[in-house]
PALUM-959538 format. One record per atom (N, C-alpha, C): residue in one letter; chain; x, y, z; atom name; residue number from 0. Coordinates in steps of 0.2 Angstrom, whole numbers, plus 5000, padded with zeros to 4 digits. Each point is the difference from the previous one (the first is absolute). Layout:
! residues N
+---+---+------+------+------+----+-----+
| r | c |   c1 |   c2 |   c3 |  a |   k |
+---+---+------+------+------+----+-----+
| a | A |    X |    Y |    Z | CA | NUM |
...
+---+---+------+------+------+----+-----+
This chain:
! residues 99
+---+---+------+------+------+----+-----+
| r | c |   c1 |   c2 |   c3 |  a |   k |
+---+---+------+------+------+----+-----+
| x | A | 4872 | 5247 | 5121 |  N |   0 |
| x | A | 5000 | 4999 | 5007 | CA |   0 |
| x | A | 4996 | 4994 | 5002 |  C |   0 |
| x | A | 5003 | 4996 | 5003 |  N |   1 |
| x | A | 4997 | 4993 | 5002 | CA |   1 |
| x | A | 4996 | 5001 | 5008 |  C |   1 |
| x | A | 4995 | 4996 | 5000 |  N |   2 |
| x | A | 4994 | 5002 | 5007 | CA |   2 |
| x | A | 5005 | 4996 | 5005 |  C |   2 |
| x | A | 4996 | 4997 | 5005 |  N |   3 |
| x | A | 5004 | 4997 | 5007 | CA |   3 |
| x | A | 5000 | 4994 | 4999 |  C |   3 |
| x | A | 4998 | 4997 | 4993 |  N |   4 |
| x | A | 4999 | 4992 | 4998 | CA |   4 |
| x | A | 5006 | 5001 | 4996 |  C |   4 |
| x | A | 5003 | 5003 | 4997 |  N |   5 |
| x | A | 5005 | 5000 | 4995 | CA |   5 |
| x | A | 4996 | 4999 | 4994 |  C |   5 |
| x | A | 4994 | 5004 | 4997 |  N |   6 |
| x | A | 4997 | 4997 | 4995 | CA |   6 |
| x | A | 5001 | 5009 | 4997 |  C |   6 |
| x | A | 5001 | 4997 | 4993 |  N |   7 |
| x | A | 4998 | 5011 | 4999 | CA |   7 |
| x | A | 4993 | 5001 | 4999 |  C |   7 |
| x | A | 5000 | 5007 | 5001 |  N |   8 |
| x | A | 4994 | 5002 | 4999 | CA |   8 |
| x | A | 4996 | 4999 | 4992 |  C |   8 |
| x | A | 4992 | 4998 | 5000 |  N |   9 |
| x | A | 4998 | 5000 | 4993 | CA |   9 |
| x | A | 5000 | 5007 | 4998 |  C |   9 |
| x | A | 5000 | 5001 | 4992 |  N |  10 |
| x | A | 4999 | 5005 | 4998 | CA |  10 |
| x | A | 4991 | 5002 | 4999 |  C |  10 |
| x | A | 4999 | 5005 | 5002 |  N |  11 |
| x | A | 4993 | 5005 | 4999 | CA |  11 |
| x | A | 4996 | 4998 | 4993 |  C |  11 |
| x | A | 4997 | 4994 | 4999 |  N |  12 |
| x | A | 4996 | 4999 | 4994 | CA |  12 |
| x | A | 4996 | 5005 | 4997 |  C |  12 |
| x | A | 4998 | 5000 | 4994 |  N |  13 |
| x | A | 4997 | 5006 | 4997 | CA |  13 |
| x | A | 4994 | 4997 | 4998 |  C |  13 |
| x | A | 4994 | 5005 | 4999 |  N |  14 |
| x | A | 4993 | 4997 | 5001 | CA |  14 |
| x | A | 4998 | 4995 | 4993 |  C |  14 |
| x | A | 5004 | 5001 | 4997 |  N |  15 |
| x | A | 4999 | 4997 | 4992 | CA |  15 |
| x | A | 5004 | 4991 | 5003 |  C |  15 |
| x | A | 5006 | 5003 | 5005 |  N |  16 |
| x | A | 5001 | 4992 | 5001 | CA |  16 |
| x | A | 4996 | 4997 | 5005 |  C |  16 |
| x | A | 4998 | 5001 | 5003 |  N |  17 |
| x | A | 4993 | 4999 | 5006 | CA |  17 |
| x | A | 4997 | 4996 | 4997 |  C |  17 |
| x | A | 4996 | 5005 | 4996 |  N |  18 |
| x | A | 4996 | 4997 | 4995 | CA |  18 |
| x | A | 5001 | 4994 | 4997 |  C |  18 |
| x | A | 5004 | 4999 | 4998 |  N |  19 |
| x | A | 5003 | 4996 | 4994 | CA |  19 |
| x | A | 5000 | 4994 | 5004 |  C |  19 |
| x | A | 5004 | 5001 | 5006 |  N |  20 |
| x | A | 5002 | 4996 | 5003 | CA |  20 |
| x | A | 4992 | 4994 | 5004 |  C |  20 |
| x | A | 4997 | 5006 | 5003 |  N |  21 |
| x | A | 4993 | 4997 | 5000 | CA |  21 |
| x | A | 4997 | 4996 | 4996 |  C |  21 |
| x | A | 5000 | 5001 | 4993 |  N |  22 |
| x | A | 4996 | 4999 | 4995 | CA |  22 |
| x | A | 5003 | 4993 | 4997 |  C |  22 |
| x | A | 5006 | 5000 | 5002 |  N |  23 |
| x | A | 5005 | 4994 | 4996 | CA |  23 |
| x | A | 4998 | 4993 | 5008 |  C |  23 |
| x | A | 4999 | 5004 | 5005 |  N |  24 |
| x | A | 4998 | 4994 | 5006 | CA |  24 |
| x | A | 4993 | 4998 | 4998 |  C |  24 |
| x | A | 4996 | 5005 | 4999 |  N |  25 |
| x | A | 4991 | 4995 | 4998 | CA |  25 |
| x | A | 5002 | 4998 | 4993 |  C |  25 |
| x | A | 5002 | 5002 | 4996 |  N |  26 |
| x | A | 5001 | 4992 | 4995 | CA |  26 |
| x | A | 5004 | 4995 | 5001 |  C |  26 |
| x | A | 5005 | 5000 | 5004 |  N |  27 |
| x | A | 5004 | 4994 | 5001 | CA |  27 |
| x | A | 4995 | 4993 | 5005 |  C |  27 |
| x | A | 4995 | 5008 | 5005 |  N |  28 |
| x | A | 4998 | 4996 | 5005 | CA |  28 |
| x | A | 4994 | 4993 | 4997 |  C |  28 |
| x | A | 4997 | 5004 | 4994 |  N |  29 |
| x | A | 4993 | 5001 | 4998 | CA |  29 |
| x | A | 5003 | 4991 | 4995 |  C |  29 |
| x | A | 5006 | 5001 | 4996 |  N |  30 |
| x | A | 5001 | 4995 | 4998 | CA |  30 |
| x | A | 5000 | 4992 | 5003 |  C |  30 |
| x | A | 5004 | 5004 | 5007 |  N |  31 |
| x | A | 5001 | 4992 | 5005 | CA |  31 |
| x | A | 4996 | 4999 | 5003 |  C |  31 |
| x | A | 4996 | 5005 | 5004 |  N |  32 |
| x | A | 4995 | 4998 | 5003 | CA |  32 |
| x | A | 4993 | 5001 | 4998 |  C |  32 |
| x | A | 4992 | 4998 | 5003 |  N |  33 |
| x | A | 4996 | 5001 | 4997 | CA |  33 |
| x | A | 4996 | 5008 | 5000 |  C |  33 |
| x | A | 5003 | 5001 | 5007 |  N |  34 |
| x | A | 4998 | 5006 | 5002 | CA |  34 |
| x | A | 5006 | 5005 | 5002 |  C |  34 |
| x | A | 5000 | 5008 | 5001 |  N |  35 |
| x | A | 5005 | 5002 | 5002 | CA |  35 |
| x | A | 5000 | 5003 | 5008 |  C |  35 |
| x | A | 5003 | 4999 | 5003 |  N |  36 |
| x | A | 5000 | 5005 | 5006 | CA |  36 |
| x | A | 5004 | 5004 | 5000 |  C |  36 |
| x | A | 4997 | 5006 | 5004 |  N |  37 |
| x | A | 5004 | 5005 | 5002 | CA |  37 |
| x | A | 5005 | 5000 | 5004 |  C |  37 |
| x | A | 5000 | 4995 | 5005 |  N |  38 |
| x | A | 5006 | 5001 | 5005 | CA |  38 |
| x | A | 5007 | 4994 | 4995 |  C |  38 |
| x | A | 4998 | 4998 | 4995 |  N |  39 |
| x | A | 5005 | 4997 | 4996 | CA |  39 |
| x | A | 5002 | 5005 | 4994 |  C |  39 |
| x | A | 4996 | 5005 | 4999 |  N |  40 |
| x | A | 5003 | 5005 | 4996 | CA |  40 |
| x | A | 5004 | 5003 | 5005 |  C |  40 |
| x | A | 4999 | 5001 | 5004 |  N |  41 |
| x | A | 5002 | 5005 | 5007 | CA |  41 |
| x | A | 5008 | 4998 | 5000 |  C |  41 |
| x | A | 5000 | 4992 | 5000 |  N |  42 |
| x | A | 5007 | 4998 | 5001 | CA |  42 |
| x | A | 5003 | 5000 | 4995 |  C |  42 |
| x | A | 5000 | 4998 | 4993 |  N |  43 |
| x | A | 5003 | 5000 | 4992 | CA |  43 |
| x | A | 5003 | 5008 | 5000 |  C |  43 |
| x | A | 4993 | 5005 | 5002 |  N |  44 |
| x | A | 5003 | 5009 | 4999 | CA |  44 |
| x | A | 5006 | 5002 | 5005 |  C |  44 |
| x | A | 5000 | 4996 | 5005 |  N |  45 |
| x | A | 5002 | 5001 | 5008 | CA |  45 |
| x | A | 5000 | 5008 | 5000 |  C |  45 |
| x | A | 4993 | 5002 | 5003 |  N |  46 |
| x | A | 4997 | 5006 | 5002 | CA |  46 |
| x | A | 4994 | 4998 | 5006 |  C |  46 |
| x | A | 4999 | 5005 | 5001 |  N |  47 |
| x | A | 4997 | 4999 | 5007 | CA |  47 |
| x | A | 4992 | 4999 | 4998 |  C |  47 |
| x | A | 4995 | 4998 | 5004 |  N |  48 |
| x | A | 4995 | 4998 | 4996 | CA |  48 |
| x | A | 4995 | 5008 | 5000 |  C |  48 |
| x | A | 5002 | 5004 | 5004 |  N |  49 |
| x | A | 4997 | 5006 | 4999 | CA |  49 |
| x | A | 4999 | 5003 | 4994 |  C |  49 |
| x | A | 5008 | 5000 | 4999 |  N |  50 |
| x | A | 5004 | 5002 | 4993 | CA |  50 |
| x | A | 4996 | 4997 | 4994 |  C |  50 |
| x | A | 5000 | 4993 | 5002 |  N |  51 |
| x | A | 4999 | 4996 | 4992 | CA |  51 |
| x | A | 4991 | 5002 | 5001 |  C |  51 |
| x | A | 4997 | 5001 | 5004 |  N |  52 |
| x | A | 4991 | 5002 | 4997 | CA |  52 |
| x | A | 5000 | 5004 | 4997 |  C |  52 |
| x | A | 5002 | 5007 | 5001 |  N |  53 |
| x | A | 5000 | 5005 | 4999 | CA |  53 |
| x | A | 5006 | 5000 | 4991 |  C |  53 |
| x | A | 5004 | 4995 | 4998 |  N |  54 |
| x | A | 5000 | 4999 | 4995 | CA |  54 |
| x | A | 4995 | 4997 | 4997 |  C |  54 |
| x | A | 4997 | 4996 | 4999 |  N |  55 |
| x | A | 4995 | 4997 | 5000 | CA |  55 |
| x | A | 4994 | 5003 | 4998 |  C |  55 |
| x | A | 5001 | 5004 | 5004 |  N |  56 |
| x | A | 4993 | 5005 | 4997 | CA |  56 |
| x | A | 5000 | 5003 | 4997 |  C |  56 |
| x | A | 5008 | 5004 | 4999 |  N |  57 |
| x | A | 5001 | 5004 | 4995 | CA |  57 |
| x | A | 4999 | 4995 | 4993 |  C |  57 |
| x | A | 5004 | 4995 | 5000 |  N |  58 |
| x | A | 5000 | 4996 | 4993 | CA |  58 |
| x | A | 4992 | 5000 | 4998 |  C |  58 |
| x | A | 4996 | 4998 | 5007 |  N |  59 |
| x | A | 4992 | 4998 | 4997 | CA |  59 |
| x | A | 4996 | 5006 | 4996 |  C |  59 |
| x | A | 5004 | 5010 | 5004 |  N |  60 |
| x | A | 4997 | 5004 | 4998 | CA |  60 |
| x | A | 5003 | 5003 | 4991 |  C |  60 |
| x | A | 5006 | 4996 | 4998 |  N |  61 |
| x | A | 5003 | 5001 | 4994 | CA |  61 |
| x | A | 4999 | 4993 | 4996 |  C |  61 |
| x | A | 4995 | 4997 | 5000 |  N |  62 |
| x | A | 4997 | 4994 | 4999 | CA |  62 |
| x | A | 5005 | 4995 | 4997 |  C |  62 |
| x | A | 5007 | 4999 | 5005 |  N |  63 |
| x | A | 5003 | 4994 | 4998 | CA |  63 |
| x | A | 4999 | 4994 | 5003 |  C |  63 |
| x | A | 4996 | 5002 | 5005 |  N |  64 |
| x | A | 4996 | 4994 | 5004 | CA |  64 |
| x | A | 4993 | 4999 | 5003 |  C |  64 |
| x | A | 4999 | 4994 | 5002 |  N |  65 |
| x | A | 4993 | 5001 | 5003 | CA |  65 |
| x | A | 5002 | 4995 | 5007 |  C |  65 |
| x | A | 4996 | 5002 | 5004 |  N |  66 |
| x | A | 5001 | 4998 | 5008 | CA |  66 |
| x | A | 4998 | 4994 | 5002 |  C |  66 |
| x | A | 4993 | 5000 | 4997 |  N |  67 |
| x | A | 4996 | 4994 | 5004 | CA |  67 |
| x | A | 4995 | 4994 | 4992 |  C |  67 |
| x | A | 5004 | 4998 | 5002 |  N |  68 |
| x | A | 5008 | 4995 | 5000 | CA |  68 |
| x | A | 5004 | 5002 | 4998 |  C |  68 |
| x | A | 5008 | 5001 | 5003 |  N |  69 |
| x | A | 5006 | 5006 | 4996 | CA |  69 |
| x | A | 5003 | 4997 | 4994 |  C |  69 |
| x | A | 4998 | 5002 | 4993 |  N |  70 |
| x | A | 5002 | 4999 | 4994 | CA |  70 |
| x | A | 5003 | 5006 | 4999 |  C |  70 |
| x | A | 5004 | 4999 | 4993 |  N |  71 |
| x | A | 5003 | 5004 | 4997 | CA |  71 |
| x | A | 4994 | 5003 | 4992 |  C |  71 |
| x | A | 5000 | 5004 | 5001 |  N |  72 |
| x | A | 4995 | 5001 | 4993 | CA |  72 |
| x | A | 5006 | 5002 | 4993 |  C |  72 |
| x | A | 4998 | 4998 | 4994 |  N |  73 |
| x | A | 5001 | 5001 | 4995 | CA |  73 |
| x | A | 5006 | 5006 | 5000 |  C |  73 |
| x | A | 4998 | 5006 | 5001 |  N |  74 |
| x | A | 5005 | 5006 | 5002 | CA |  74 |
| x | A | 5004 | 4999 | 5005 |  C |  74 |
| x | A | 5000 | 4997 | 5005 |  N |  75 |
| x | A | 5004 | 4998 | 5004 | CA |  75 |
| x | A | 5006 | 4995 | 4997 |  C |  75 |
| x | A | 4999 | 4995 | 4996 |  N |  76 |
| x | A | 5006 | 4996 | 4996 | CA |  76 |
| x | A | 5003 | 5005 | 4994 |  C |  76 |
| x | A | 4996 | 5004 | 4999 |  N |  77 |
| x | A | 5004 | 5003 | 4996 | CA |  77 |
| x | A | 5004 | 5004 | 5001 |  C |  77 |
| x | A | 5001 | 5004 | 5008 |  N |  78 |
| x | A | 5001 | 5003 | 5003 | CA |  78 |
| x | A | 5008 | 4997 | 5000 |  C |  78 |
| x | A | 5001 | 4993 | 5002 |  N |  79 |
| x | A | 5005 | 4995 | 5002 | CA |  79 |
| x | A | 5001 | 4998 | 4993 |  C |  79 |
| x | A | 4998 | 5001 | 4994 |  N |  80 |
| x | A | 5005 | 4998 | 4993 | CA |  80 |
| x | A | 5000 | 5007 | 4999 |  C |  80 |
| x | A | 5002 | 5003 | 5001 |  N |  81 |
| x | A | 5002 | 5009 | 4999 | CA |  81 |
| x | A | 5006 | 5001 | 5004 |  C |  81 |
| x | A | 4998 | 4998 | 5007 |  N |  82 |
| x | A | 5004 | 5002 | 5003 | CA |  82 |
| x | A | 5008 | 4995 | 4998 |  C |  82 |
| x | A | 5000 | 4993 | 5001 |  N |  83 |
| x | A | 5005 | 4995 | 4996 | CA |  83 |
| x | A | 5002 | 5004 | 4996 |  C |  83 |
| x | A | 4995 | 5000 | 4994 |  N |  84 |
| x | A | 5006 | 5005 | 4994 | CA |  84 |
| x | A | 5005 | 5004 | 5001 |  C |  84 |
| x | A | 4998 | 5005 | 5002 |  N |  85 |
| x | A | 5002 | 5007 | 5004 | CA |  85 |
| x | A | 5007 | 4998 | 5005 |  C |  85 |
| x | A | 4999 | 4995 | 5004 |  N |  86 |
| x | A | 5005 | 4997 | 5005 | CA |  86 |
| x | A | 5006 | 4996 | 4995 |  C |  86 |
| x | A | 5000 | 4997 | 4993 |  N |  87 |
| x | A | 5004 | 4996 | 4996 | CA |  87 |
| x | A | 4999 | 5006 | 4998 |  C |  87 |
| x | A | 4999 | 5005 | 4996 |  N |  88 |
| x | A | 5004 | 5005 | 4997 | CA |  88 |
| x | A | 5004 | 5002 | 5003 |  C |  88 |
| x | A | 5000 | 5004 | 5008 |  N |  89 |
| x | A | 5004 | 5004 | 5003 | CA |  89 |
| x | A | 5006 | 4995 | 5001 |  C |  89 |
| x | A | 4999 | 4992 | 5001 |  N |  90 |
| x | A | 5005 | 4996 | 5001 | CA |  90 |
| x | A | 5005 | 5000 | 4995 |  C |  90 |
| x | A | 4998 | 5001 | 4993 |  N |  91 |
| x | A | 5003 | 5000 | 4994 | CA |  91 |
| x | A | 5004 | 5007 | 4999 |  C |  91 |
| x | A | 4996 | 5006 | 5001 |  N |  92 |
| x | A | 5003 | 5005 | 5001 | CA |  92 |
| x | A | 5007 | 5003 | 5006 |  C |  92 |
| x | A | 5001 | 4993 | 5006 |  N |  93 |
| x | A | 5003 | 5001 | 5004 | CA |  93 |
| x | A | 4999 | 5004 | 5006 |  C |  93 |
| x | A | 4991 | 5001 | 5000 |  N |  94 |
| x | A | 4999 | 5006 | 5003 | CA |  94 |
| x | A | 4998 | 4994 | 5008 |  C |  94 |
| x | A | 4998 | 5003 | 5004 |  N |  95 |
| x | A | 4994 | 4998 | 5005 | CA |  95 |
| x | A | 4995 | 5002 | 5003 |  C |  95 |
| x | A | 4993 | 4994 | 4999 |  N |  96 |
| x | A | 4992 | 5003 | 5001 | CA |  96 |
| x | A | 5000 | 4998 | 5005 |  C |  96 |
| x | A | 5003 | 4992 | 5000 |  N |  97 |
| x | A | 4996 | 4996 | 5006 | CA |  97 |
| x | A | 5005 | 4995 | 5002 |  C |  97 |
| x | A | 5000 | 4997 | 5006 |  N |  98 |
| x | A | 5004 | 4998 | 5002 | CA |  98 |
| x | A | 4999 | 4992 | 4999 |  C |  98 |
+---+---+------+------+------+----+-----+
């Protein structure tokens, strides 16, 4: 069903792609810029910025991240070479993980 913009509705992300999704914007950001900001992850995730701290914290409390200054820790990239695989296999199997 399309909203009053003619736009469809997004589908309800899962916290593994949050995550993911999160985690692939501070190393994109962390590559191009010197530092990352949050209201630029905020915009890459398109989540709301409440939403994304509270991500955030959660990645910082499952140690794939650290906040101050926001890097990705070692577990956290491997989090995102795990997950790719997993994404190219279900693509091979014809399945769907992630869009």
């Amino acid at each position: 069903m399309a909203n009053s913009l003619g736009q469809q509705p997004k589908e309800k992300r899962s916290k593994m792609e949050l995550y993911y999704a999160v985690l692939r914007a501070i190393r994109d950001e962390s590559i191009h810029n010197k530092s990352v900001k949050p209201t630029r992850i905020q915009f890459l995730v398109s989540t709301s910025y409440d939403k994304l701290t509270l991500y955030l914290d959660e990645l910082e409390e499952k140690k794939l991240v650290k906040l101050s200054p926001i890097i990705i820790t070692e577990k956290g990239k491997k989090f995102i070479r795990e997950y790719n695989k997993i994404n190219e296999m279900t693509i091979k199997l014809g399945l769907k993980f992630i869009d």
